[in-house]
C-alpha positions in Angstrom: 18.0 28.9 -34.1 17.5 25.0 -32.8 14.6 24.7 -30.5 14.4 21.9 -27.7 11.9 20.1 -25.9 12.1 18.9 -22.6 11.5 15.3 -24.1 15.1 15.8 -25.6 17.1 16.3 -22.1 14.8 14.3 -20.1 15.0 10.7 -18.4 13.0 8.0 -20.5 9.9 6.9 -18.6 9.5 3.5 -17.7 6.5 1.3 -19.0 3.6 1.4 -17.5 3.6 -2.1 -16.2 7.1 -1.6 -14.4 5.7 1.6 -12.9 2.7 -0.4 -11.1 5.5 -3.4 -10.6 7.6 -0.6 -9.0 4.4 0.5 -6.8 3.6 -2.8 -5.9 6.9 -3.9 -4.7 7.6 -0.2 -3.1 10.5 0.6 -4.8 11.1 4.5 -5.2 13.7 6.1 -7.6 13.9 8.9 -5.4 15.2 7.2 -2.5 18.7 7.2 -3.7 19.0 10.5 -3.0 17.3 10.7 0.2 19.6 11.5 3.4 20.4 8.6 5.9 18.1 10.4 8.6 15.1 10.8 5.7 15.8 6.9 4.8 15.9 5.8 9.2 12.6 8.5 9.0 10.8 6.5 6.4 11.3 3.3 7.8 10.5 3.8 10.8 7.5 5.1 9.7 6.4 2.1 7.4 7.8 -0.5 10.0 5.9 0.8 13.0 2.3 -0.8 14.0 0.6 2.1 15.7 -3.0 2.0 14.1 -5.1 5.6 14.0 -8.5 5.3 15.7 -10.2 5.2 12.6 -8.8 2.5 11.4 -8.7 0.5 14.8 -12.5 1.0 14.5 -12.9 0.0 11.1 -10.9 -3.4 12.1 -13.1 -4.4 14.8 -16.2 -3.3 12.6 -15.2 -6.0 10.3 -14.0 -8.3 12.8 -17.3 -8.3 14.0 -19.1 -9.0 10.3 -16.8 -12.2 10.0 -17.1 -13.9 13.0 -21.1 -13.2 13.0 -21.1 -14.6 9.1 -19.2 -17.7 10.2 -21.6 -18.5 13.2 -24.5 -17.8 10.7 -23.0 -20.2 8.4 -22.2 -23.1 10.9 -25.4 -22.5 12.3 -27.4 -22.8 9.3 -25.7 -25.8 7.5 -25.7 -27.7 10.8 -29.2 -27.7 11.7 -30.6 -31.1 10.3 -33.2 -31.0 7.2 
């Protein structure tokens, strides 16, 4: 009786460093066999610019913080010695 892993009959994992290139770039091996409606889903999804309110709070939070930093700053280093 022959015994057989999984590892025999499965797909060989990329590297790790083609994984995180794969991540960054947003490339998905499971898109090929997504459905023309699930791919037209997904980008609409990823392409739209609708912001949650947390988010559009967050943004103006920080908004905030740079402008007041860059006043502060031109402010400071302008005043004479």
């Amino acid at each position: 009786m022959i015994f057989t892993t999984d590892h025999e009959n499965s797909v060989p994992r990329k590297p790790i460093w083609r994984r995180g290139y794969d991540w960054f770039c947003g490339y998905n091996a499971t898109e090929i066999d997504m459905s023309e409606e699930e791919k037209k889903a997904k980008l609409n999804k990823i392409t739209s610019i609708e912001q949650d309110q947390k988010a559009d709070i967050l943004l103006y939070a920080l908004l905030v913080f740079v402008l007041s930093t860059a006043v502060f700053i031109y402010a400071y280093f302008s005043m004479p010695t």
